[in-house]
DOZAGU-116103 format. One record per residue (C-alpha): x negated, z, y negated; residue number from 1. Coordinates in steps of 0.25 Angstrom, whole numbers, plus 5000, padded with zeros to 4 digits. Layout:
// residues N
(r (X; Z; Y); NUM)
...
//
This chain:
// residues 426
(r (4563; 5980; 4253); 1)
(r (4565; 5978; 4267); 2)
(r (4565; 5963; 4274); 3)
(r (4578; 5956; 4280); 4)
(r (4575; 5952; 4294); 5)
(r (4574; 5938; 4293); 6)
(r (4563; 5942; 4281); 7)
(r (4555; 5949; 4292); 8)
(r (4557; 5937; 4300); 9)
(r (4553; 5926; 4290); 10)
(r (4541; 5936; 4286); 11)
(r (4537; 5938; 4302); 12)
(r (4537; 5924; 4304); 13)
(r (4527; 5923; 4291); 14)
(r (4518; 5933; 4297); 15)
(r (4517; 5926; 4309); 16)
(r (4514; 5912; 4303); 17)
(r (4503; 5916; 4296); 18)
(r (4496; 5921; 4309); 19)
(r (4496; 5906; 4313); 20)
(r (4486; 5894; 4309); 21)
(r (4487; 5886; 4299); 22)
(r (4496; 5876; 4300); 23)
(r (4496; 5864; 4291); 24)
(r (4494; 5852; 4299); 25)
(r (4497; 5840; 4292); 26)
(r (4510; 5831; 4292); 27)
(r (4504; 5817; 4290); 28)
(r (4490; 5814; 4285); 29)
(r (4484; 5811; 4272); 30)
(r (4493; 5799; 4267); 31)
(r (4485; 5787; 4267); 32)
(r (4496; 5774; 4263); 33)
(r (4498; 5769; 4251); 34)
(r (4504; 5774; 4239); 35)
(r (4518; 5767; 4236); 36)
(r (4516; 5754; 4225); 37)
(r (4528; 5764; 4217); 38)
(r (4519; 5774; 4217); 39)
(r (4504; 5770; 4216); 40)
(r (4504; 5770; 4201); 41)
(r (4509; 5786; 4201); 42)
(r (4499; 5789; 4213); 43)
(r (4487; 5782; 4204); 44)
(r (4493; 5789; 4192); 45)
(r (4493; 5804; 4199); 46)
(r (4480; 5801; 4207); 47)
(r (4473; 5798; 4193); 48)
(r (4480; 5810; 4186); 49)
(r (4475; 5820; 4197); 50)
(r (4461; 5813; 4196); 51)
(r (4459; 5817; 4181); 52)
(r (4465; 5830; 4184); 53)
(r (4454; 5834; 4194); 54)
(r (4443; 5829; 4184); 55)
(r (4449; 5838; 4174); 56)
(r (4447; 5850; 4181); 57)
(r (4434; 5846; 4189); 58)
(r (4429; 5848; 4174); 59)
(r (4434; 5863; 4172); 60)
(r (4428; 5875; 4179); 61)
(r (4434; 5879; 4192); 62)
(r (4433; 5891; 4201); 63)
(r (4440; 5895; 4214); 64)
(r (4455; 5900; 4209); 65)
(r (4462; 5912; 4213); 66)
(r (4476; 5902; 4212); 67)
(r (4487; 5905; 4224); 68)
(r (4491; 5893; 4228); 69)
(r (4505; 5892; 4233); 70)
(r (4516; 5883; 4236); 71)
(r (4531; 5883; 4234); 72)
(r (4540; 5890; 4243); 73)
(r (4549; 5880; 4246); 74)
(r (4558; 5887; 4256); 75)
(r (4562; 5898; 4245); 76)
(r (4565; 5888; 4234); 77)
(r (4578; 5894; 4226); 78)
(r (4581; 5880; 4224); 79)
(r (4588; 5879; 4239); 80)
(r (4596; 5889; 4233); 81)
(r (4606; 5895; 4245); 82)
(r (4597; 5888; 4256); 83)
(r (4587; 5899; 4253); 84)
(r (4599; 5909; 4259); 85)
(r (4597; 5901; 4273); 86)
(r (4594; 5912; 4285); 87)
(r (4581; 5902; 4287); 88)
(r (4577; 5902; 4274); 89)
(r (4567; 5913; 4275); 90)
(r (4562; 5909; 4287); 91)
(r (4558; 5896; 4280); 92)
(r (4552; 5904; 4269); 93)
(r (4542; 5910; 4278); 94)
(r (4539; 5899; 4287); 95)
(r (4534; 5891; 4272); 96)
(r (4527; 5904; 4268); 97)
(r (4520; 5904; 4283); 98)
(r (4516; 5889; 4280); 99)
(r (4511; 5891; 4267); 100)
(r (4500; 5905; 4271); 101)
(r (4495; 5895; 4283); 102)
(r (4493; 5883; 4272); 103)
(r (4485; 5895; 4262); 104)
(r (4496; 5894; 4251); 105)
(r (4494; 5906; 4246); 106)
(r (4508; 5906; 4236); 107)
(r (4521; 5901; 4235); 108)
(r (4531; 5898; 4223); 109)
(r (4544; 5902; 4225); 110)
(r (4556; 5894; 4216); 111)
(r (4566; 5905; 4213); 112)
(r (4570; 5900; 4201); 113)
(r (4583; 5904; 4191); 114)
(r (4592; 5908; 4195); 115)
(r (4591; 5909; 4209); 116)
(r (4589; 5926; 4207); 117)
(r (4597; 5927; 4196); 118)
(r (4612; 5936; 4199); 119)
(r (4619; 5929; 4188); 120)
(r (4617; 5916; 4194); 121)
(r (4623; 5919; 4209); 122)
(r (4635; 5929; 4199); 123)
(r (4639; 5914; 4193); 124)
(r (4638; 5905; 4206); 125)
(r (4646; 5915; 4212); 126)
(r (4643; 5905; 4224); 127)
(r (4638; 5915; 4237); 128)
(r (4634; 5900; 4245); 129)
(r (4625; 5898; 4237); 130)
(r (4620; 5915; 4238); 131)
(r (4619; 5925; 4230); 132)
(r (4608; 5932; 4221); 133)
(r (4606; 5944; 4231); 134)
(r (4601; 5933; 4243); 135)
(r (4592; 5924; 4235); 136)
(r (4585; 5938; 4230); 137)
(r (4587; 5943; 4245); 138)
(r (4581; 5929; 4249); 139)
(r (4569; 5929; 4240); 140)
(r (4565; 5944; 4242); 141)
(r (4563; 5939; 4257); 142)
(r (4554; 5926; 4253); 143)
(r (4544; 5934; 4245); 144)
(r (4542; 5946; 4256); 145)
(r (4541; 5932; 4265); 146)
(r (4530; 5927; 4255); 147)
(r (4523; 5939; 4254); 148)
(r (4522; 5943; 4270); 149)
(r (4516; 5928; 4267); 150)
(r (4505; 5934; 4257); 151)
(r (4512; 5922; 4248); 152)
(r (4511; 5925; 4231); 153)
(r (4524; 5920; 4227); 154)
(r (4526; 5913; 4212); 155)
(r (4541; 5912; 4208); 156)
(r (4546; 5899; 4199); 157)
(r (4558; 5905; 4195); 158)
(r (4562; 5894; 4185); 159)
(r (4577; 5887; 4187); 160)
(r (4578; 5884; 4199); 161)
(r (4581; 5868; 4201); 162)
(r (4595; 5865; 4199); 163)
(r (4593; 5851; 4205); 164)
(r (4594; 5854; 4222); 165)
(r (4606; 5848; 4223); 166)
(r (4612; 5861; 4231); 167)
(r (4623; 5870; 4224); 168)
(r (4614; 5880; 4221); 169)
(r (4605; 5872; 4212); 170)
(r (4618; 5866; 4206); 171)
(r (4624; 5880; 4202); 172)
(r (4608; 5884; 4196); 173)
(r (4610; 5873; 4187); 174)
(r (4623; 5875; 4182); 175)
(r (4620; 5890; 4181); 176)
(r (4610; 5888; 4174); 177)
(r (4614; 5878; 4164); 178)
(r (4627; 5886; 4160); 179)
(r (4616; 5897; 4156); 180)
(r (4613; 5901; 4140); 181)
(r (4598; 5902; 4137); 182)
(r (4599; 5917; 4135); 183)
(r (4606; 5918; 4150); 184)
(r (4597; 5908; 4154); 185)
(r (4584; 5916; 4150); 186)
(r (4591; 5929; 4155); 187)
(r (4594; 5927; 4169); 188)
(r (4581; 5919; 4172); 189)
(r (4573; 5931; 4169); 190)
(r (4582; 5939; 4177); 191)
(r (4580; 5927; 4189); 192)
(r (4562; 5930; 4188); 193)
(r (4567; 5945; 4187); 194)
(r (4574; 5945; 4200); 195)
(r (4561; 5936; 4206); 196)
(r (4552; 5945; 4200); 197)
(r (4558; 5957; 4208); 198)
(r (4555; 5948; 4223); 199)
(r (4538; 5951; 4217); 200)
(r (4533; 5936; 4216); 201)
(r (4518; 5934; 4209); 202)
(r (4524; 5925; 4199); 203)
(r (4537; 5921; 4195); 204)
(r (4536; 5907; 4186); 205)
(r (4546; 5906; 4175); 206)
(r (4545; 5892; 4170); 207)
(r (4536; 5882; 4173); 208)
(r (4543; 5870; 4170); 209)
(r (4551; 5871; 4156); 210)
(r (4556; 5855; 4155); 211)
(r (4560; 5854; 4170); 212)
(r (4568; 5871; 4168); 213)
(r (4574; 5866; 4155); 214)
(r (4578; 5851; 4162); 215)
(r (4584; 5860; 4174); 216)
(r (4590; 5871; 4167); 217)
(r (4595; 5865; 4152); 218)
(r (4590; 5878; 4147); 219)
(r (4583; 5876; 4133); 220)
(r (4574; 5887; 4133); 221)
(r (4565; 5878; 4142); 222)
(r (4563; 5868; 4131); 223)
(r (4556; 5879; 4121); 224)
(r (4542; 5886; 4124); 225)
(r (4545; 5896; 4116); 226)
(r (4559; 5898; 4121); 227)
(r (4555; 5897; 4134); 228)
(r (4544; 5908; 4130); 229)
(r (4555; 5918; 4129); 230)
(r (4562; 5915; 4142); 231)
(r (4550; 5917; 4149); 232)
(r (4546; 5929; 4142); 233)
(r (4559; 5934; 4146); 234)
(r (4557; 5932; 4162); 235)
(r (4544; 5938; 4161); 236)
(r (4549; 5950; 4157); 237)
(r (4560; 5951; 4167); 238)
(r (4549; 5949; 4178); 239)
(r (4542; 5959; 4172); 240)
(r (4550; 5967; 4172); 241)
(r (4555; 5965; 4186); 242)
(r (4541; 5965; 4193); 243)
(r (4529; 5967; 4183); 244)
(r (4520; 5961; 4195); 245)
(r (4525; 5947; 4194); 246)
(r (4517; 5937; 4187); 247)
(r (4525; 5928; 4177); 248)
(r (4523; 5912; 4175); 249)
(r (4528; 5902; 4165); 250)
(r (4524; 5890; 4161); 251)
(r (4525; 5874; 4160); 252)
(r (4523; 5861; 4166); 253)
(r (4511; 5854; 4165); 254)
(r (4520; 5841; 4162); 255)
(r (4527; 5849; 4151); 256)
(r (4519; 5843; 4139); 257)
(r (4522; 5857; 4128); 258)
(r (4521; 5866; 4143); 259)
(r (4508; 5871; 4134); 260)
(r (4517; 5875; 4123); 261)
(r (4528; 5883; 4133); 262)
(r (4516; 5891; 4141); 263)
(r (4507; 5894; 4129); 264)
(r (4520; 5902; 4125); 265)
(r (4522; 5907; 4138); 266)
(r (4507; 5913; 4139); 267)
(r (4512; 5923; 4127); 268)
(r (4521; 5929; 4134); 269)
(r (4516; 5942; 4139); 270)
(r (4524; 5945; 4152); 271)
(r (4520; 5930; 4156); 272)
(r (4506; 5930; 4167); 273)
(r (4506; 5915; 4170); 274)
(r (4510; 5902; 4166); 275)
(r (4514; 5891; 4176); 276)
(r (4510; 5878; 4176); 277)
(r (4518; 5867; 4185); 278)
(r (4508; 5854; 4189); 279)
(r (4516; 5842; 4192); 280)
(r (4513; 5829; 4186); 281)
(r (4502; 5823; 4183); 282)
(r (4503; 5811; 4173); 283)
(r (4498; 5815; 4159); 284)
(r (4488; 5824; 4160); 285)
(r (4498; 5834; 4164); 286)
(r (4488; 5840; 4175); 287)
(r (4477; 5842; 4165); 288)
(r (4491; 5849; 4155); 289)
(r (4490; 5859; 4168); 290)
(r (4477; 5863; 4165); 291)
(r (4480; 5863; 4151); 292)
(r (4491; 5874; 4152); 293)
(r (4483; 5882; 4163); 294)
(r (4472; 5883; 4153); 295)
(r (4482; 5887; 4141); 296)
(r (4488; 5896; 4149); 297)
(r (4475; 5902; 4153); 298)
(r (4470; 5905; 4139); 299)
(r (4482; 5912; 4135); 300)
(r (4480; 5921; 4147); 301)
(r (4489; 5917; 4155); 302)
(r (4490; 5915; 4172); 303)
(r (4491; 5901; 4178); 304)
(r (4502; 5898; 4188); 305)
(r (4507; 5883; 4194); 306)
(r (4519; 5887; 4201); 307)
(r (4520; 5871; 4203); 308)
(r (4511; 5860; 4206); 309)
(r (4512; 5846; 4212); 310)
(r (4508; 5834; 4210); 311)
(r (4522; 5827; 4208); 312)
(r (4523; 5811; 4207); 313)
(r (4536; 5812; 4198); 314)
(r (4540; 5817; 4184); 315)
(r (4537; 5818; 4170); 316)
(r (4521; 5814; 4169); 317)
(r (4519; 5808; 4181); 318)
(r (4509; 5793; 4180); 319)
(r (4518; 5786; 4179); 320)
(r (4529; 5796; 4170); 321)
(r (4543; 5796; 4178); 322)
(r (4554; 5798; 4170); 323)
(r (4565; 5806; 4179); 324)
(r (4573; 5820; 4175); 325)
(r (4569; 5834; 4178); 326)
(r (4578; 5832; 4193); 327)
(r (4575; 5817; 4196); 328)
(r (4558; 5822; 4194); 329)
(r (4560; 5835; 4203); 330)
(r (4568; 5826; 4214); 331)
(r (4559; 5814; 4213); 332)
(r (4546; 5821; 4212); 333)
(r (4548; 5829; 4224); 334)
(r (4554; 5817; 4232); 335)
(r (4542; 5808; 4227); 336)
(r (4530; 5817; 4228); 337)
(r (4533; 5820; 4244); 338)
(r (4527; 5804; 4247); 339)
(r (4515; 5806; 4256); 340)
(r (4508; 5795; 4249); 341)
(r (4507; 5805; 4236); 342)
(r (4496; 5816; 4246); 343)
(r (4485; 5811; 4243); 344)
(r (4487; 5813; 4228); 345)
(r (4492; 5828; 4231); 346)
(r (4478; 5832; 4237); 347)
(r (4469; 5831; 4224); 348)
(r (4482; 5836; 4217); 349)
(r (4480; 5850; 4225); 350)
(r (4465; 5848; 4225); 351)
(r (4467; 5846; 4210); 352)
(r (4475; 5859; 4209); 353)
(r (4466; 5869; 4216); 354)
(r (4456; 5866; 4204); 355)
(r (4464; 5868; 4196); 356)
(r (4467; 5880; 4200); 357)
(r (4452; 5882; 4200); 358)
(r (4453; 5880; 4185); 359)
(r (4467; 5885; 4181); 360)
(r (4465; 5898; 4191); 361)
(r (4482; 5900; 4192); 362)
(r (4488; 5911; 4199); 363)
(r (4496; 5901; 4207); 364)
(r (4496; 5887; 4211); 365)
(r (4508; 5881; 4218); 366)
(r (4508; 5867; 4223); 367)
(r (4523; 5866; 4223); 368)
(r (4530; 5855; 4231); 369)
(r (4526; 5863; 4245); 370)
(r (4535; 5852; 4252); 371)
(r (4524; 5841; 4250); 372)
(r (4514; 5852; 4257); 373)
(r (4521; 5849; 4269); 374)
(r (4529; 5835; 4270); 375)
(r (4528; 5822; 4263); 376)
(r (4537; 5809; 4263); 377)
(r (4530; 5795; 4268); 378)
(r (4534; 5786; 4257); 379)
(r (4537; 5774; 4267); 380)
(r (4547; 5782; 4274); 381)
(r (4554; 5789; 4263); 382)
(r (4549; 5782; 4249); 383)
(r (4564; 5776; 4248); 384)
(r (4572; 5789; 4249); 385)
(r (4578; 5798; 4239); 386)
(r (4571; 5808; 4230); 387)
(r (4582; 5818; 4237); 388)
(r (4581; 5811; 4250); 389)
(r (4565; 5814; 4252); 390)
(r (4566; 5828; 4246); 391)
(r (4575; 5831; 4257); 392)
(r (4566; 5823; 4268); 393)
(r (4554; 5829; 4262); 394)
(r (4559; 5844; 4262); 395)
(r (4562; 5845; 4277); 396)
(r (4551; 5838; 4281); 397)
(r (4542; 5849; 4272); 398)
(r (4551; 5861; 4277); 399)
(r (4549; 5855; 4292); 400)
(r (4533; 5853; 4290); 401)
(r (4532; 5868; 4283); 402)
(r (4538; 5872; 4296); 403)
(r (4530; 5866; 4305); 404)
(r (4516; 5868; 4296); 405)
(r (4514; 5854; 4295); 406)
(r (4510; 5850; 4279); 407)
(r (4506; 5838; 4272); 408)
(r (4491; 5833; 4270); 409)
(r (4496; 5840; 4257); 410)
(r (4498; 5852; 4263); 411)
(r (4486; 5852; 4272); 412)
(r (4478; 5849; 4260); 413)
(r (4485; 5862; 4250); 414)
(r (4482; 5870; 4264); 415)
(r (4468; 5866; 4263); 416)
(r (4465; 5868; 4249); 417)
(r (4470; 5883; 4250); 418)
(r (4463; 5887; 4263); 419)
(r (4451; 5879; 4267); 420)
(r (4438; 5887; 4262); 421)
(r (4436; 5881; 4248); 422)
(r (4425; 5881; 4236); 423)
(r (4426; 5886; 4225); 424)
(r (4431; 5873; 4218); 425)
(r (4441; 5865; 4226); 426)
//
């Protein structure tokens, strides 16, 4: 398959980047200034949690893992819907890429999630503003040549996409995929992985996340392992079938109290390599439950994969638990964890990560919100703003720091931990 010029452009300019040094120079130093009077009980509460969970593993054997560790690739989210069809999207795309070689991330997670390659989907919109079937595929074949000119493995989440954005694309996935029976349902999302599965990711995820899918979706089958057990089974089969190279995922949360239950039917299916654990809270034991579903999964022969890990101050768990639904917990959580008084809790969170991996040995490991890697908010300044206001402030400053190779002590620190000469335990 031959490259569109501005793919040869955007992979040029790949190429060239890597030829230069490394450049992660911090935004801001270590924050230093007191934690905010709301805030200090959760940031004891986290600080305790991470604490036991580093005791935890210092007691299990540990050798040096084989993991990748990768990062989301935020400028190829199908979330942005139409905005990925921009003539400067790919450029973007490869200037992120570019960041991430010099940083040592060696991975990134792509959300192309249902049913952003699905034909039926763009056949009912009927709506060419918002694109058509042919460029989102025309789109994504050009960002995997970009990641692999990059030497990037790529993991696919293809779960729903969120249907929450508040642009007109995410509005018609939610109505699409509402109107949808369970039988057309399972049927066009394994036709959705089949089409991914032809672009030649590593791994394509297929659920991660059953309570927050059937929250999003109203689709049933996400309440039921052993429902849920044959819709998997069935997009395995269709990857299969498209690409017998790529490595299937599926898995549950590690605050999902029965998420044992779901994967340990999920590790009898056959055409299924890995399950995948997302990390985000850490109230109730639920980063010890992580290690608990790695180990399970493990014993029944079965990979490890974290398409996504933070370590969010919002949501169902947290110390102290917040009650808030499925969309005010994404919004709030991503607004709330960009406060630059929350690094010096995120440092032994990644410390705490790479042994597990040490233990775990997963295929991949993705610390997922990439923004945070590269801007903070100072609470002072913008502690009083909406959850909607600070995402947005947020995003460009992240997006204007990416460009520049400038990152947070975070992001200096992720950096480090992937390229500095290290032991053999971290």
């Amino acid at each position: 398959m031959s490259f569109s010029k501005v793919t040869k452009s955007a992979c040029i300019y790949v190429l060239a980047s890597l030829l230069l040094p490394l450049s992660c120079v911090p935004a801001q130093s270590a924050n230093t200034a007191p934690v905010p009077a709301a805030f200090a009980q959760e940031y004891n509460a986290l600080n305790q949690a991470v604490g036991t969970f580093q005791t935890s593993l210092d007691s299990r054997t540990q050798s040096r893992s084989a993991t990748t560790f990768s990062s989301k690739l935020m400028c190829a989210d199908a979330s942005q819907g139409a905005d990925l069809l921009r003539p400067a999207a790919l450029k973007e795309v490869a200037i992120e890429l570019a960041q991430y070689k010099k940083m040592g991330i060696q991975g990134v997670v792509i959300h192309t999630g249902f049913p952003i390659l699905t034909p039926a989907f763009f056949n009912a919109i009927n709506n060419p503003n918002l694109g058509t079937y042919q460029q989102y595929m025309a789109f994504y074949q050009q960002v995997f040549q970009l990641c692999h000119a990059a030497g990037m493995k790529v993991m696919i989440e293809s779960h729903p996409l969120f249907p929450f954005g508040g642009n007109a694309f995410a509005v018609q996935v939610q109505n699409y995929i509402q109107k949808l029976s369970s039988k057309e349902y399972q049927n066009e999302v394994a036709q959705n992985n089949a089409n991914l599965a032809t672009l030649g990711p590593d791994f394509i995820s297929i659920v991660s996340e059953p309570n927050t899918d059937a929250a999003w979706t109203n689709q049933t089958v996400y309440t039921s392992p052993t429902l849920l057990a044959a819709f998997v089974q069935a997009s395995t089969t269709a990857i299969k079938a498209a690409n017998p190279k790529v490595e299937t995922a599926a898995g549950s949360s590690n605050w999902q109290k029965d998420s044992v239950q779901f994967d340990q039917l999920f590790c009898q299916i056959p055409t299924l390599d890995a399950i995948d654990i997302h990390i985000y809270f850490a109230g109730n034991n639920e980063l010890e439950y992580a290690t608990t579903l790695a180990d399970s999964a493990r014993s029944m022969g079965k990979k490890i994969v974290v398409s996504e890990c933070w370590l969010t101050t919002v949501g169902q768990g947290m110390p102290p638990a917040t009650a808030l639904t499925n969309n005010q917990q994404a919004n709030t959580a991503m607004s709330q964890n960009c406060f630059s008084f929350w690094q010096p809790l995120n440092l032994p969170f990644i410390y705490s990560f790479f042994k597990w991996c040490n233990v775990e040995n997963p295929q991949f490991f993705t610390f997922f919100y990439t923004q945070l890697l590269f801007a903070n908010l100072d609470y002072s300044q913008y502690g009083s703003q909406s959850s909607l206001a600070n995402d947005a402030t947020e995003e460009q400053m992240a997006h204007a720091n990416l460009n520049a190779g400038i990152c947070t002590p975070v992001g200096v620190y992720y950096s480090s931990m992937l390229t500095a000469p290290r032991q053999n335990h971290y």
